[in-house]
N, C-alpha and C positions, 0 to 999 in steps of 0.2 A: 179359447174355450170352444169346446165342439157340443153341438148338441142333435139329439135324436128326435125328428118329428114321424108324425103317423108314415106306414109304410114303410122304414126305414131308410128314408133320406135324410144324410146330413148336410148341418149349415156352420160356417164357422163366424162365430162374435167377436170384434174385436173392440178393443175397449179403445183403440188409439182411432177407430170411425167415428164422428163427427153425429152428432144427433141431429136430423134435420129440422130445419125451419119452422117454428109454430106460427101456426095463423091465429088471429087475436080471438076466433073462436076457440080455443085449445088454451090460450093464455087467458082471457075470461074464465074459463071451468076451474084453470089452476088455481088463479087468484081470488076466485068466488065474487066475481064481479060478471057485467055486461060488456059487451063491445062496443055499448054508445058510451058507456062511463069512460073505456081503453081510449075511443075516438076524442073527445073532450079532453082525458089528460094529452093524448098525443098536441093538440090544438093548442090545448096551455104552456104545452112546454115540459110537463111533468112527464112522471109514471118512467116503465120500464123501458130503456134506448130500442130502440126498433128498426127496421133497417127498410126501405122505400126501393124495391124493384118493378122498374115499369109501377105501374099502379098499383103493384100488389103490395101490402105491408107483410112482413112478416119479422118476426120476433126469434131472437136465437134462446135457446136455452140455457147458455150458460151465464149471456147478460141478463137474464129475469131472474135466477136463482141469484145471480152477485147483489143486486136489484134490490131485490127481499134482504138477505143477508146486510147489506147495508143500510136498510130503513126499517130495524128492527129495536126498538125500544125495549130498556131493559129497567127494570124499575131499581129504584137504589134501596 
């Protein structure tokens, strides 16, 4: 997919690029929680898999939406 920004330059999307990394402030806003609540499940053991580079946490996208998807309750 091509697309036109201001000025006429173009950028091209591909859908088979990788979305990058979320930080637990970006996975907090999705989930409508805090980052000390994200930090606590991480401690417990719980919550979405998350992946420890150098110090830094970071969250993939496609594990937090499977995440969800799988800890969805559906009433009978």
């Amino acid at each position: 997919m091509t697309t036109k920004h201001a000025g006429g330059a173009q950028s091209v999307l591909s859908a088979d690029k990788p979305r990058p990394l979320a930080t637990p402030t970006e996975i907090a806003e999705y989930l409508g929680t805090t980052v000390a609540a994200l930090a606590q499940q991480r401690y417990r053991g719980e919550g979405a898999p998350y992946k420890l580079l150098g110090r830094r946490i970071r969250y993939d996208w496609a594990e937090v939406t499977a995440w969800v998807q799988a800890n969805t309750v559906e009433c009978a």
